[in-house]
C-alpha positions, 0 to 999 in steps of 0.5 A, a space after each residue: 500500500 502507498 499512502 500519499 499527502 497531495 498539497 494543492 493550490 485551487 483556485 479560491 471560487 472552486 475549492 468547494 467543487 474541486 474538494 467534492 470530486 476527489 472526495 469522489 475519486 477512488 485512491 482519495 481516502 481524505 480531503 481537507 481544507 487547510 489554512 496556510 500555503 495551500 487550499 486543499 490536502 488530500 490523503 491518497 491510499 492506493 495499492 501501487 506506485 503506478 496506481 498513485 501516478 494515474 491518479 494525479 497525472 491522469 484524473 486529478 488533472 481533469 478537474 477544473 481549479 487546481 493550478 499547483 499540486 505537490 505530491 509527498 509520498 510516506 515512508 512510515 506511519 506513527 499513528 496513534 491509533 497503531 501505537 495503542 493497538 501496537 501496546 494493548 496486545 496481549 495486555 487483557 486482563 492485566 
């Protein structure tokens, strides 16, 4: 599995529409809107790295609004929902 953070620069009039269609989209698992140097953070689950490539060069540019994207690949997950399952096995009845 390859998980992606995708930052996007969307034209300020469509970042409602623009958010709702990679909602949309299968690989998209999350859309957020964000303060800062960006409109839109999206998180992209997909099986593969190709998978990942037709994703953004393939059906993210067909949407109207993005003018700029910036696609961050993950290594490693520190999550602390892992974490607490990481620790809680085999820990019942203690």
């Amino acid at each position: 599995m390859v998980t992606s953070i995708i930052l996007m620069n969307v034209e300020r009039s469509q970042i409602n529409e623009v958010a709702a269609a990679l909602a949309e989209m299968r690989g998209i698992s999350e859309v957020y809107s964000v303060s800062g140097n960006y409109d839109l953070v999206a998180i992209a689950r997909v099986e593969n790295n190709e998978k990942l490539s037709d994703l953004v060069t393939s059906q993210m540019v067909k949407l109207t609004g993005i003018r700029k994207t910036e696609t961050m690949l993950a290594f490693q997950s520190f999550s602390r929902h892992d974490l607490e399952t990481m620790f809680s096995i085999g820990l019942d009845g203690i």
